[in-house]
VEXLUM-613153 format. One record per residue (C-alpha): x, y, z. Coordinates in Angstrom, 2 decimals. Example, Ala and Ser with C-alpha at 12.3 -4.5 7.8 and 13.67 -1.06 7.14 Angstrom:
# residues 2
<r east="12.30" north="-4.50" up="7.80"/>
<r east="13.67" north="-1.06" up="7.14"/>
# end
This chain:
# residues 96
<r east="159.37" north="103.17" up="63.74"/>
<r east="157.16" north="103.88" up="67.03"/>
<r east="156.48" north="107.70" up="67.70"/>
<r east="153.89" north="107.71" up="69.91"/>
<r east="153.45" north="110.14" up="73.55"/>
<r east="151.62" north="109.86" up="76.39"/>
<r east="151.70" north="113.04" up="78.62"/>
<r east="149.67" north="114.27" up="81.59"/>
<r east="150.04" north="118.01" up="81.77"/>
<r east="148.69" north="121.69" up="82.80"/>
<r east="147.28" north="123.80" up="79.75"/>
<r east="149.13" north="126.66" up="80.88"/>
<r east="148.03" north="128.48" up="77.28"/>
<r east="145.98" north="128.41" up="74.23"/>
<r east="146.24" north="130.79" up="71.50"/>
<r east="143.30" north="131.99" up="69.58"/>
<r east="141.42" north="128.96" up="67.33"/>
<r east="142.55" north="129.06" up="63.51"/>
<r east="142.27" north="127.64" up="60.72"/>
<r east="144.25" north="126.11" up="58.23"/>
<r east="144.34" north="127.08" up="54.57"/>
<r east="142.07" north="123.90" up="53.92"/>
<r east="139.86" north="125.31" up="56.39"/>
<r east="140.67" north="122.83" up="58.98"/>
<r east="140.22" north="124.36" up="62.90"/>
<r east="143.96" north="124.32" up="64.23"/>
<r east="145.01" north="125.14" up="68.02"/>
<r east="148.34" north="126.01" up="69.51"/>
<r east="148.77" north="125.18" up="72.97"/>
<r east="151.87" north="125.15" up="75.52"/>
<r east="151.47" north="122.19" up="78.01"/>
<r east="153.05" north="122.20" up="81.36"/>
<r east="154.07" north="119.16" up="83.14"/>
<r east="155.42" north="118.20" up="86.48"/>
<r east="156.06" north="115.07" up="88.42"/>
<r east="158.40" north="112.45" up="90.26"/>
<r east="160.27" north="110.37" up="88.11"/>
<r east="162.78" north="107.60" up="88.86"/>
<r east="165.91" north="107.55" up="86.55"/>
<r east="169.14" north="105.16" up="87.45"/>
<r east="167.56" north="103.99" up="90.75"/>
<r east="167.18" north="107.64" up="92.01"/>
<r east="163.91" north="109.59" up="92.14"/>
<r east="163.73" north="113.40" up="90.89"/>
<r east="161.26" north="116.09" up="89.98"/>
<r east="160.96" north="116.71" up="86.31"/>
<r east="159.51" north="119.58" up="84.99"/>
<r east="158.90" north="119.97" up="80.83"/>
<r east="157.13" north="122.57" up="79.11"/>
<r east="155.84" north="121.11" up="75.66"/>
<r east="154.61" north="122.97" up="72.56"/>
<r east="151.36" north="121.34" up="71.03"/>
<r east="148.77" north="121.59" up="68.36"/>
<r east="145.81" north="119.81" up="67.72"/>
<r east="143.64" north="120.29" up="64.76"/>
<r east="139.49" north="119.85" up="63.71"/>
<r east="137.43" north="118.81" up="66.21"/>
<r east="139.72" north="118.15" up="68.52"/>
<r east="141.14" north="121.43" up="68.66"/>
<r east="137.47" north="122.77" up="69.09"/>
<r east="137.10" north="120.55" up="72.28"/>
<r east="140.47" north="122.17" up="73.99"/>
<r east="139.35" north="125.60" up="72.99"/>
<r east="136.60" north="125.45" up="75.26"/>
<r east="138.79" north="124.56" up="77.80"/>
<r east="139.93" north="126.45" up="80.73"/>
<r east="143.74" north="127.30" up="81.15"/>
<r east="145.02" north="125.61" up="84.73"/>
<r east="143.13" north="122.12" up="83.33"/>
<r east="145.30" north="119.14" up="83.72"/>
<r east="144.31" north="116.38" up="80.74"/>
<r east="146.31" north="113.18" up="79.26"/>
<r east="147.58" north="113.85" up="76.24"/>
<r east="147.89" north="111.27" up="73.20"/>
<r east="149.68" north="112.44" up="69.81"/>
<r east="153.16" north="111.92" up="68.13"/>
<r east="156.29" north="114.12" up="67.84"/>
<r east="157.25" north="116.11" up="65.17"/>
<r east="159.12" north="119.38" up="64.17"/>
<r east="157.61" north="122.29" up="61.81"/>
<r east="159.34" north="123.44" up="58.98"/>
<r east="162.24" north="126.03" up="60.35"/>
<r east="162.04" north="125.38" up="63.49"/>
<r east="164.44" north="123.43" up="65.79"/>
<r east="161.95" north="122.42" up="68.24"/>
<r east="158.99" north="119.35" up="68.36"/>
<r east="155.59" north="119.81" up="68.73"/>
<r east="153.45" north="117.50" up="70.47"/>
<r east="150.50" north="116.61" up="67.66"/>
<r east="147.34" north="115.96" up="69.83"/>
<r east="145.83" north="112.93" up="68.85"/>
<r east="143.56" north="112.11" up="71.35"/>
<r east="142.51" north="113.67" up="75.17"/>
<r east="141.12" north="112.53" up="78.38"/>
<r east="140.23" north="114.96" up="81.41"/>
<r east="142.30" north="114.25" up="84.90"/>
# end
């Protein structure tokens, strides 16, 4: 089975670098997106604010980075123990 995103958003916020019992860095972000979309023949806005984490160095790279800073996102889906909502895994970033 595919599970595999591509997203351009906004990093509207990070939360403080941390690290993992294994000592691995780990960031928490919230992503915002916004664009035009066409869905059955009609164009709309679509707006979708995404939970995300991204972990080593990786999540030292978007640390650095500046909230208001639009990237492309690569990762998968997946949902945290307890919780009822998926978080985008960060896999891979590119600057817009």
């Amino acid at each position: 089975m595919e599970n595999h995103v591509v997203l351009t958003a906004c990093i509207e916020e990070l939360q403080a670098l941390r690290y993992t019992p294994a000592g691995l860095p780990a960031l928490d972000l919230r992503l915002v997106h916004e664009s035009s979309q066409v869905e059955a023949g009609c164009t709309r806005k679509v707006s979708a604010a995404v939970k995300a984490v991204a972990f080593g160095a990786l999540a030292e790279r978007l640390a650095r980075q500046a909230p208001g800073s639009i990237w492309k996102f690569q990762g998968f889906l997946a949902t945290p123990r307890n919780s009822k909502t998926v978080v985008l895994h960060i896999q891979d970033v590119q600057q817009n």
